[in-house]
C-alpha positions, 0 to 999 in steps of 0.5 A, a space after each residue: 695623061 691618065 688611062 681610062 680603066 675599063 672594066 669588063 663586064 662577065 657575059 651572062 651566059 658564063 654566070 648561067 652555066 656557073 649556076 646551072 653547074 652549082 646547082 648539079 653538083 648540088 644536087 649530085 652530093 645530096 643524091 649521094 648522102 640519099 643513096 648512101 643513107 639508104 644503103 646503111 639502113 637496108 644493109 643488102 646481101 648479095 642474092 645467091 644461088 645453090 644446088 638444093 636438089 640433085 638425082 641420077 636419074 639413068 646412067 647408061 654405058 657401054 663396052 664400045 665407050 657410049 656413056 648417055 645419062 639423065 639427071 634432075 637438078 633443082 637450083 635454088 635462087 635465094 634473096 635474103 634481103 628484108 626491104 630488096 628485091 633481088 634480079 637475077 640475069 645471063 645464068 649459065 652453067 655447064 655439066 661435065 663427066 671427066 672433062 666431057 660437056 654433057 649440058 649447058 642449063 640457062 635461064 632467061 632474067 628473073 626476080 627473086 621477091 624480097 626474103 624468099 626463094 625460087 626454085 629453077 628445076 632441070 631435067 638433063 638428058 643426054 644423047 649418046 655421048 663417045 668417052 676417050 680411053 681415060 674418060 672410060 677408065 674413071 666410068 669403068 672405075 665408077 661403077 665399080 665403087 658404085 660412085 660417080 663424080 660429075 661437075 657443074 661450074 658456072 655463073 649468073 649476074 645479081 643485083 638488089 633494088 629497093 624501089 628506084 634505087 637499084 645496085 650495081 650487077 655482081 657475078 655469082 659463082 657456083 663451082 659443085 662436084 656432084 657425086 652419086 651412088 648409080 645402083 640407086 641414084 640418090 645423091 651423095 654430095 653436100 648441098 652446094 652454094 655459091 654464097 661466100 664465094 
């Protein structure tokens, strides 16, 4: 007695989906050589940030331990890129004297046009501001040596786009030590850039 073999038949639906997910994964690899194509023929730099301009403006202190304070900061957003525009989002910096917050800058998202800059300008005025006893003695100390030192650190989210094509977002960060001569208030640090950071 022989059995009969039958053979199954694959549903139609299974050879759907087999094709359906052939022609995605196809069209994900060419995607991929696009993008990657297109990265090695535009190269992008990362977008940057630097202090450009900084001024002390008033610098007020008294024996009891007030210190209040107004300062001009130009913070300068450079897109280096030839053929990308860059964008820049959630900056966000914090102005310190010895450990003390003075001001906190930010800004709302921007765009940086291809191969330019542009140029955020603040300026800081503090209300009275109480030094602890060690924060007194480095004003104190300042003002003789007629130099004063403060701190700005923070960061801002970047990114590049050419068209639809867009890069992932790249944290930027800025750290300074901004120095300034009070009797006159010019600045005497060296420019400040987070680029090769």
């Amino acid at each position: 007695m022989t059995k009969l073999i039958t053979q199954r038949h694959t549903h139609p639906l299974i050879w759907l989906a087999a094709i359906f997910c052939t022609v995605v994964a196809i069209a994900v690899i060419i995607a991929g050589v696009v993008i990657f194509v297109g990265y090695l023929a535009i190269r992008p730099k990362l977008p940057y940030i630097s202090i450009t301009y900084a001024h002390l403006d008033r610098l007020d202190y008294d024996q009891t331990g007030q210190f209040s304070t107004q300062i001009t900061l130009e913070i300068t957003a450079t897109d280096e890129n030839t053929k990308a525009h860059a964008r820049f989002s959630a900056l966000n910096f914090l102005l310190r004297f010895h450990q003390v917050a003075i001001a906190e800058l930010r800004a709302e998202e921007f765009d940086v046009v291809k191969n330019s800059t542009l140029k955020l300008e603040y300026v800081i005025q503090s209300s009275s501001i109480p030094l602890e006893p060690r924060a007194q003695d480095e004003m104190e100390t300042s003002l003789r040596q007629d130099k004063i030192s403060f701190q700005l650190k923070g960061e801002t989210r970047t990114r590049w786009n050419v068209g639809p094509v867009r890069s992932v977002k790249f944290w930027t960060h800025l750290s300074c030590q901004l120095d300034f001569i009070p009797s006159n208030g010019s600045s005497i640090s060296p420019l400040c850039s987070s680029k090769g950071h």
